[in-house]
C-alpha positions as CSV (number, residue, x, y, z in Angstrom):
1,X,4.4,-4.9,-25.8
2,X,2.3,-1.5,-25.1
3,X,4.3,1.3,-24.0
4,X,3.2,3.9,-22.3
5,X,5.4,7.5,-21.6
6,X,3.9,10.2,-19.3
7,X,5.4,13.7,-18.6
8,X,3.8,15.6,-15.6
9,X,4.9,19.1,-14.5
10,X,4.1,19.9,-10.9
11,X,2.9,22.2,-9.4
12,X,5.6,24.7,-7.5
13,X,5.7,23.7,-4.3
14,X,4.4,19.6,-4.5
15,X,7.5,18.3,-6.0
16,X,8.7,16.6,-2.3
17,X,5.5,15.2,-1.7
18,X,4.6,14.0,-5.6
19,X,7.6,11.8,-6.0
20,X,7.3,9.8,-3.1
21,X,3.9,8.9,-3.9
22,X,4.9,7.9,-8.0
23,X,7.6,6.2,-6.9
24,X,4.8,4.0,-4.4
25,X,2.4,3.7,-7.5
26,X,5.5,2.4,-9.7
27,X,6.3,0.1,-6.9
28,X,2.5,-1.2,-6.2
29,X,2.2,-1.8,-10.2
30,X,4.9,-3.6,-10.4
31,X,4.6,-5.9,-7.2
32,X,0.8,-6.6,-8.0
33,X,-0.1,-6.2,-11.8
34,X,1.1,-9.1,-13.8
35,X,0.9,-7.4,-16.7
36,X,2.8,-4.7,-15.7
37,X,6.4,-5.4,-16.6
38,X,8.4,-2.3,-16.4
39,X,8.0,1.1,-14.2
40,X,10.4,4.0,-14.2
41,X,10.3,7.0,-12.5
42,X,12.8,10.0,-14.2
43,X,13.5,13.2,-12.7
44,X,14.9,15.9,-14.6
45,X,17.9,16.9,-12.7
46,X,17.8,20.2,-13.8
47,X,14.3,20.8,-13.1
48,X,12.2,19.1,-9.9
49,X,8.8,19.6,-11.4
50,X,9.6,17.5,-14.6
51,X,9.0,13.6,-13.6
52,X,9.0,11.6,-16.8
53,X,7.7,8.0,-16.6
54,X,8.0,5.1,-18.7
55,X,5.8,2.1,-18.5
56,X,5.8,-1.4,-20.3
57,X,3.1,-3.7,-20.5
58,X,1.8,-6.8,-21.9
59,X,-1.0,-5.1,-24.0
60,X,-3.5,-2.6,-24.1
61,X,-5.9,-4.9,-21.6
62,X,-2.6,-4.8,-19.4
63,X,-2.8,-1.0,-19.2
64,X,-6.3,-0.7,-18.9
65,X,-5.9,-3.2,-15.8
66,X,-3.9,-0.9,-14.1
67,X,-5.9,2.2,-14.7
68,X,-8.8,0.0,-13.1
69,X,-6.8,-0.4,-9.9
70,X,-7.7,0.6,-6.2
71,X,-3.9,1.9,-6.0
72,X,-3.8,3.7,-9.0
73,X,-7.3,5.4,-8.2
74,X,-6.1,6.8,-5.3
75,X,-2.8,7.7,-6.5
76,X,-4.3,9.6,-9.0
77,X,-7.1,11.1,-6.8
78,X,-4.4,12.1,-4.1
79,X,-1.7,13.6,-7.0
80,X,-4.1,15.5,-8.9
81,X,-4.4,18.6,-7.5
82,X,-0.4,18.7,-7.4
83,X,-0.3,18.5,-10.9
84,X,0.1,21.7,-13.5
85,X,0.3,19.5,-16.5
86,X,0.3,15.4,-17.6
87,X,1.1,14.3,-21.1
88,X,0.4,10.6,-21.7
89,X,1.4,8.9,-25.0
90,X,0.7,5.4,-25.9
91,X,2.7,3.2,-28.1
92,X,3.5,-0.3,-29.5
93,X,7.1,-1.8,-29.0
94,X,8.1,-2.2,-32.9
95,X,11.1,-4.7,-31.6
């Protein structure tokens, strides 16, 4: 399995309007990518800019599928300016 972690810090002010559109990227992903198999969204409830997401796939192909997608394209193209900082890490499931 290919495991993917992403921390974004947003932008003061874009918090209310940022979630709501991960959460509908999470959802799409998981409703319409077979190779996407798990999608969390995770606030920090001390702070409202932190979202942390984890994501499990099939494989690297998987991941790569979903970066290719018309809803993640415009997710991405929408968030963007709302976002101060993204951290993406990739990994492999040793279990």
């Amino acid at each position: 399995m290919y495991v993917v972690t992403v921390e974004f810090v947003v932008k003061a002010g874009h918090a209310a309007e940022f979630l709501p559109a991960m959460i509908e990227n999470a959802r799409a992903s998981l409703e319409r990518e077979p190779g996407c198999r798990q999608f969390d969204v995770c606030t920090d409830p001390h702070d409202p800019h932190a979202i942390f997401l984890y994501e499990l796939y099939d494989d690297r192909a998987a991941f790569d599928a979903h970066l290719a997608t018309a809803h993640f394209k415009a997710f991405d193209a929408k968030v963007g300016p709302w976002v101060e900082r993204k951290t993406v890490r990739l990994y492999t499931r040793a279990q």
